[in-house]
N, C-alpha and C positions, 0 to 999 in steps of 0.2 A: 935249881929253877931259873931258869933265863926271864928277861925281863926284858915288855916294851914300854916306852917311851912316848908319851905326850905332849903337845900344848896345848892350855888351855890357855887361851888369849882373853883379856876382858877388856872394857873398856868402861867408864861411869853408868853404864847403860844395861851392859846386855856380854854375852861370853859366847866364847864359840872352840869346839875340840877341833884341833887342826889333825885329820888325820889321811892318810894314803887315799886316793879312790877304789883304787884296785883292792884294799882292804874291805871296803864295802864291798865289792863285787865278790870275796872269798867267802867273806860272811853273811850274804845272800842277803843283805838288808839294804840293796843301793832301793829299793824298791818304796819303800818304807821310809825314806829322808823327806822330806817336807822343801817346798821353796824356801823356807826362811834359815837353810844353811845356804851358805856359797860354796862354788866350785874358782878355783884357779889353779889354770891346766889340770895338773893329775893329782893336783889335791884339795880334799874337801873340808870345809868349814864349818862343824855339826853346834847347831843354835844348840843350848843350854837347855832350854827347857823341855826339850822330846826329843830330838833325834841324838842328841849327848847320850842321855839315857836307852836308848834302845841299842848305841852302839856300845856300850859299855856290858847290855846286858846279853846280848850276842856273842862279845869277847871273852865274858866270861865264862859262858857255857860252851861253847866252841874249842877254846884255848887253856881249859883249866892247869895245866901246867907255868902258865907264861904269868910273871904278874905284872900285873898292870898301873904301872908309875905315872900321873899325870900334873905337871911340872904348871905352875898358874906363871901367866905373864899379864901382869896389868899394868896401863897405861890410862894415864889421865886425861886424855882427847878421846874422841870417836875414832876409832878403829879401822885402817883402813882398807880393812875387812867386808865393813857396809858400801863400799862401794863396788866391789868387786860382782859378778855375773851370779844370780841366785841357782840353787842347784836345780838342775834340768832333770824331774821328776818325772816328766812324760818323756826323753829323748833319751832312756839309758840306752848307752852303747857297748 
């Protein structure tokens, strides 16, 4: 069984799955991310409390052979994460 690779980033506040865009786009769920993830450049920032979970549950059923490792990185400041450009929910491309 091969295996991918996650971050999950946190910060005192709030956590975000750093993953591919174009993964979204194979797993047909870029549609479905909410503004409260970030996009920079070709990769997205999936907020913890919904769009974590829907990409997780897409991966799963999708990719059942692959398992799915997700690696916690936390940090004791604000993330510089939240500054970054929120995901463009109405302008998929």
């Amino acid at each position: 069984m091969s295996k991918a690779t996650f971050i999950y980033h946190q910060d005192p506040g709030h956590g975000w799955l750093q993953v591919p865009r174009q993964l979204l786009v194979k797993l047909g769920i870029e549609d479905k991310i909410t503004v409260f993830s970030y996009l920079n450049g070709t990769t997205v920032y999936l907020e913890e409390d919904c769009d974590m979970s829907i990409f997780i549950e897409a991966f799963k059923a999708q990719c059942p052979d692959v398992e799915l490792d997700i690696v916690s990185n936390h940090i004791n400041v604000d993330a510089s994460i939240r500054n970054m450009r929120p995901w463009p929910a109405l302008e998929i491309a």
